[in-house]
Backbone as numpy.savetxt, mean C-alpha at the origin, in Angstrom:
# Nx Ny Nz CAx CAy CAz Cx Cy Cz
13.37 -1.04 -6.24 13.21 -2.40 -5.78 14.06 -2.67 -4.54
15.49 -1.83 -4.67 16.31 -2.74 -3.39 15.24 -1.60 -2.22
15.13 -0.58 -2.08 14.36 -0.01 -1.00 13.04 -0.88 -0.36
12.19 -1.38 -1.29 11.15 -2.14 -1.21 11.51 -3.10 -0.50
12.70 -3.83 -0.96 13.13 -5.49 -0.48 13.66 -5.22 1.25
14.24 -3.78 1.20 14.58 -3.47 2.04 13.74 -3.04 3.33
12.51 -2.71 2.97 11.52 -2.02 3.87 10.32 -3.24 4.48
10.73 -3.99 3.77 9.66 -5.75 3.74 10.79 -6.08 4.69
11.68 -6.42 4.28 12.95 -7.58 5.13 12.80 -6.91 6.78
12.93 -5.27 6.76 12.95 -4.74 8.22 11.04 -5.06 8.94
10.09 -4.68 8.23 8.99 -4.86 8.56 8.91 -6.63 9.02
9.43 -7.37 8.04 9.07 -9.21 8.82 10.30 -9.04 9.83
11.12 -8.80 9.79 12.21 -9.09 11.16 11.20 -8.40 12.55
10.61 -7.20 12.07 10.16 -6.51 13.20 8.86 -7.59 14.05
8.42 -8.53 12.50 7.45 -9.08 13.42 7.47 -10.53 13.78
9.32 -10.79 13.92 9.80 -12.29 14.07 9.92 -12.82 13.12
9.73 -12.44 11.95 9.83 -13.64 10.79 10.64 -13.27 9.92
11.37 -14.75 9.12 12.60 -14.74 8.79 12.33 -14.55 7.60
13.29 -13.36 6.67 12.84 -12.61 5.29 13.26 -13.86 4.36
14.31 -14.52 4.63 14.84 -15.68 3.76 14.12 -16.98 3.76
13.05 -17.18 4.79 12.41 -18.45 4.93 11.23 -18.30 4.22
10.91 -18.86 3.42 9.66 -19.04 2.09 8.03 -19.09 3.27
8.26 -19.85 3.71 7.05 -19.64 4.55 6.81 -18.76 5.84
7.82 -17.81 6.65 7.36 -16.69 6.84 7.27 -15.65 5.70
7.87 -15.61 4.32 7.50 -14.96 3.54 5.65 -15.01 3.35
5.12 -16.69 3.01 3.57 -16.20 2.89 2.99 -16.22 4.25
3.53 -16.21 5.32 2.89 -15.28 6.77 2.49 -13.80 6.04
3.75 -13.39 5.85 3.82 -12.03 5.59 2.70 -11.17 5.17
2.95 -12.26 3.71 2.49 -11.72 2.15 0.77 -12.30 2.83
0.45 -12.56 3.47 -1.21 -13.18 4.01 -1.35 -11.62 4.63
-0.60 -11.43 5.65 -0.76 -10.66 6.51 -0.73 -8.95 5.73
-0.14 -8.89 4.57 -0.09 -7.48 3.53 -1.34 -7.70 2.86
-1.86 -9.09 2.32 -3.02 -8.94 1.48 -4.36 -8.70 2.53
-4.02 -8.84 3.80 -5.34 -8.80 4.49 -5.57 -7.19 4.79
-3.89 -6.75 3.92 -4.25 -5.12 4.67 -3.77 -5.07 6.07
-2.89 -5.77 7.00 -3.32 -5.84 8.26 -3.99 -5.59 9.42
-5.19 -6.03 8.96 -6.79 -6.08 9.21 -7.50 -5.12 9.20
-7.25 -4.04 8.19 -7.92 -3.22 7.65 -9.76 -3.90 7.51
-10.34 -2.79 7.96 -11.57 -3.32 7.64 -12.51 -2.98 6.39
-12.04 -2.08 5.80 -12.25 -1.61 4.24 -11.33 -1.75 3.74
-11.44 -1.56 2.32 -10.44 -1.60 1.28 -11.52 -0.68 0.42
-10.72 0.64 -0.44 -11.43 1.06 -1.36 -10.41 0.95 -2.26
-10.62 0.47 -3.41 -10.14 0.21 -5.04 -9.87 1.55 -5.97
-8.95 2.04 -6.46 -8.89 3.16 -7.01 -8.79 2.34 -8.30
-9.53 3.39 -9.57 -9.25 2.80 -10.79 -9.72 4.26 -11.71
-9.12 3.90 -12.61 -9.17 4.69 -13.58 -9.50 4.27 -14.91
-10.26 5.11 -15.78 -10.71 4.85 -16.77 -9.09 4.27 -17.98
-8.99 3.31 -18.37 -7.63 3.07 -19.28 -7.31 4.52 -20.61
-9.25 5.23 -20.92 -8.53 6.31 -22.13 -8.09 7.84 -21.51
-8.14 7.29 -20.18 -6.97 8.44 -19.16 -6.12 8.02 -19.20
-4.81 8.98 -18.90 -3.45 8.82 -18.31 -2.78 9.68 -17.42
-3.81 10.74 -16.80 -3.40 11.43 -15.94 -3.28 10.59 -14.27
-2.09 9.91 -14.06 -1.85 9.32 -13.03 -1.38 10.65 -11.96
-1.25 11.25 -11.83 -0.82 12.30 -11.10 -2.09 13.11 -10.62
-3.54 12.93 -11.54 -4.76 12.88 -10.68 -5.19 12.26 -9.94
-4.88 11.06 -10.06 -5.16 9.76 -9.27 -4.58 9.66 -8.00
-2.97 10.28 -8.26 -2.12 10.17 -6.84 -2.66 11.27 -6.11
-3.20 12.48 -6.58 -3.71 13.51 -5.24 -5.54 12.84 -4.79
-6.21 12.26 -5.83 -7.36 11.33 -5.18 -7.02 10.58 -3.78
-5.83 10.10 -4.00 -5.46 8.79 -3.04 -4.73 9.64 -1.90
-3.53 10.59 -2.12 -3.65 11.69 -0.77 -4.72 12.09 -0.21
-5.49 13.07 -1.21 -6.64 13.48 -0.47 -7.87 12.27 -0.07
-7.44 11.30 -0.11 -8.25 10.19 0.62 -8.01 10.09 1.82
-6.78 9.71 2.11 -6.09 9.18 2.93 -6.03 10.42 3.98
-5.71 11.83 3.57 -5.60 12.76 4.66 -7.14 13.41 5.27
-8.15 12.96 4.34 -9.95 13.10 4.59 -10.26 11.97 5.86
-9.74 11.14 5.30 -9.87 9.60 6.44 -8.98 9.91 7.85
-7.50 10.54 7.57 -6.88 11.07 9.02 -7.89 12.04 9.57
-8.28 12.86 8.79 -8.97 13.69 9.74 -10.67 13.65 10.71
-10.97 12.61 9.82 -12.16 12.03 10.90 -12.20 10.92 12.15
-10.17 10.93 11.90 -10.03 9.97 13.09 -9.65 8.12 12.48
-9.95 8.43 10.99 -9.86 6.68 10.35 -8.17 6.71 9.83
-7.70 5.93 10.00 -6.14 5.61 9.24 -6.63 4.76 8.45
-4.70 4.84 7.63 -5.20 4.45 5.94 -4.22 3.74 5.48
-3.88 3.03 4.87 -2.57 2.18 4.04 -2.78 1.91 2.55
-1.91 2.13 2.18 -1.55 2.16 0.52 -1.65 0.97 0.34
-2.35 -0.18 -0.56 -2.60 -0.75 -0.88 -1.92 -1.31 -2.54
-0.80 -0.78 -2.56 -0.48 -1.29 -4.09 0.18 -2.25 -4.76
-0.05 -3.18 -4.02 0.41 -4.60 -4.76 -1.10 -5.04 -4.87
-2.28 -4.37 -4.77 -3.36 -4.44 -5.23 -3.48 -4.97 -6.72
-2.58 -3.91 -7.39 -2.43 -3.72 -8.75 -1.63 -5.32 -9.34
-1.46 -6.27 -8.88 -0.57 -7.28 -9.30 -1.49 -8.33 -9.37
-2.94 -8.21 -8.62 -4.15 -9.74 -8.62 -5.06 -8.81 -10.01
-4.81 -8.17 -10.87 -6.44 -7.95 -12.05 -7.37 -9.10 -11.75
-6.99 -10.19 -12.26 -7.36 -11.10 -12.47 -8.85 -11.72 -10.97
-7.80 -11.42 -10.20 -8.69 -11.91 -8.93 -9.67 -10.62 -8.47
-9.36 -9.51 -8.63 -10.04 -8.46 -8.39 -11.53 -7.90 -9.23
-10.58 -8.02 -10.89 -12.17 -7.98 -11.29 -13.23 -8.66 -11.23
-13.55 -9.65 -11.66 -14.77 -10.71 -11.12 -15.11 -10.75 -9.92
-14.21 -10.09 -8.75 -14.86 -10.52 -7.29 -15.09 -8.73 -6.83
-14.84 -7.97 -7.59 -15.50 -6.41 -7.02 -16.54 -6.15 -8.23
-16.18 -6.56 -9.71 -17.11 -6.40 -10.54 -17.02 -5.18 -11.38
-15.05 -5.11 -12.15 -14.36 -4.06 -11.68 -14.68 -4.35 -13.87
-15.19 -3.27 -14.69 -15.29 -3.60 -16.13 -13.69 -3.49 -16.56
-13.60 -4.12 -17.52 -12.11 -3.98 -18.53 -12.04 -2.42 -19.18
-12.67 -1.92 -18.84 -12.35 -0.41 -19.50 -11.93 0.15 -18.72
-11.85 -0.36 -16.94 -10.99 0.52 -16.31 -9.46 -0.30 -15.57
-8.81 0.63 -15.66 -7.30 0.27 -15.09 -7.44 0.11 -13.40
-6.70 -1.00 -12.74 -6.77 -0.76 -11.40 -5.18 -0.07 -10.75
-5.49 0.95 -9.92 -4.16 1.80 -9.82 -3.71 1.81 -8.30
-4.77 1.38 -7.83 -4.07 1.04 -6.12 -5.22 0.89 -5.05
-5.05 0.32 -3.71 -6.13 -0.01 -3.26 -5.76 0.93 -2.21
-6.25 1.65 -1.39 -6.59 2.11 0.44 -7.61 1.44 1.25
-6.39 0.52 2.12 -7.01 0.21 3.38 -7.83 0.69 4.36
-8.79 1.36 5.10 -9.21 2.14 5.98 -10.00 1.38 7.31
-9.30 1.99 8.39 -9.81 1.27 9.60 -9.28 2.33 10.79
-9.76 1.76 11.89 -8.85 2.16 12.80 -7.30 1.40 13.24
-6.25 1.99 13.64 -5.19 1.30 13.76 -5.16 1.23 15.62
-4.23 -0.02 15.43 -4.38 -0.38 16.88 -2.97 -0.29 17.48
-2.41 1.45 18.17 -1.43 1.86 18.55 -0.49 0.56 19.09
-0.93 -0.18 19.48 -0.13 -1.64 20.30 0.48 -2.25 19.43
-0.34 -2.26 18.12 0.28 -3.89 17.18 1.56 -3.76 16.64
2.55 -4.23 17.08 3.64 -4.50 15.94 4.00 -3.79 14.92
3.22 -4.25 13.91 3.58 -3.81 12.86 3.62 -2.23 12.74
2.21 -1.48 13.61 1.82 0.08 13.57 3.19 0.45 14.25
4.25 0.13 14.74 5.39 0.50 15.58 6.44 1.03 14.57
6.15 0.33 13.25 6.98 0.16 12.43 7.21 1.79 11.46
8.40 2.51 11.72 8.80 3.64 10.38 9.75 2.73 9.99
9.86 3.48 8.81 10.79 3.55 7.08 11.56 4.27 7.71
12.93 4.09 7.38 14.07 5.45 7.09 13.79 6.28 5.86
14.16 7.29 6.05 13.92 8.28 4.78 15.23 7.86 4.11
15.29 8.31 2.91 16.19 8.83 1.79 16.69 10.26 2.42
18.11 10.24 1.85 18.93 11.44 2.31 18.04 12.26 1.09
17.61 13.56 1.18 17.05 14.24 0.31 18.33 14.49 -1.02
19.40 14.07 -0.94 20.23 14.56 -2.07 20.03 13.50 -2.99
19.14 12.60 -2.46 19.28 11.06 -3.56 17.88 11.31 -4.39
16.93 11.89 -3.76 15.88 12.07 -4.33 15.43 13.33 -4.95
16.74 14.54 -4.79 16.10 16.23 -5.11 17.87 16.56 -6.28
17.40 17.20 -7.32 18.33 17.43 -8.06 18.11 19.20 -8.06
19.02 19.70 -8.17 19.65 21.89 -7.67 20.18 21.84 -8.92
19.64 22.83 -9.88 20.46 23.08 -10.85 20.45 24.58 -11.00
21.66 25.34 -11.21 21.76 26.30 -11.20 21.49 26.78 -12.70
């Protein structure tokens, strides 16, 4: 969570808006749900009497690196997973399946703002454990 809070707060500063002010927060949060202007959205879901999520996450790589290579960029979409409610009835999504994340797909527009924007990495010692 603090990485998240952390990677939002640098992303709205980057695009003028103040992380503590409630209403550039729903600038923001408009501007994440639109995808930033992604012109697709594909819905990943999974059947609920699966639980192989670790199939799902190489679906959504190998999406995303199929889409780099014809020239389309892609964005992770996973606060997808937080509207059920608004998603099923308006994609037509049945209760037998789980929704597990959305990909944006479009072209990106090297100029905009936001596309300017990297993450810092994690020092690899925070995320990789060596055991002898």
């Amino acid at each position: 969570m603090e990485r998240f809070t952390a990677v939002r707060t640098e992303r709205m500063r980057l695009l003028g808006l103040d992380p503590a002010d409630p209403a550039s927060g729903k600038v923001f949060m408009d501007m994440s749900a639109r995808l930033f202007g992604a012109p697709v959205l594909a819905v990943i879901c999974t059947d609920k009497a699966l639980s192989s999520y670790l199939d799902i996450g190489l679906l959504v790589q190998t999406i995303c690196l199929a889409a780099q290579h014809f020239g389309v960029d892609s964005i992770i979409a996973s606060q997808l997973v937080s509207q059920p409610d608004i998603l099923r009835p308006a994609l037509e999504i049945t209760e037998n399946l789980n929704i597990v994340t959305g990909i944006g797909l479009g072209y990106a527009k090297p100029n905009s703002l936001i596309n300017t924007y990297r993450s810092t990495r994690r020092p690899i010692e925070e995320v990789v454990r060596y055991k002898d």
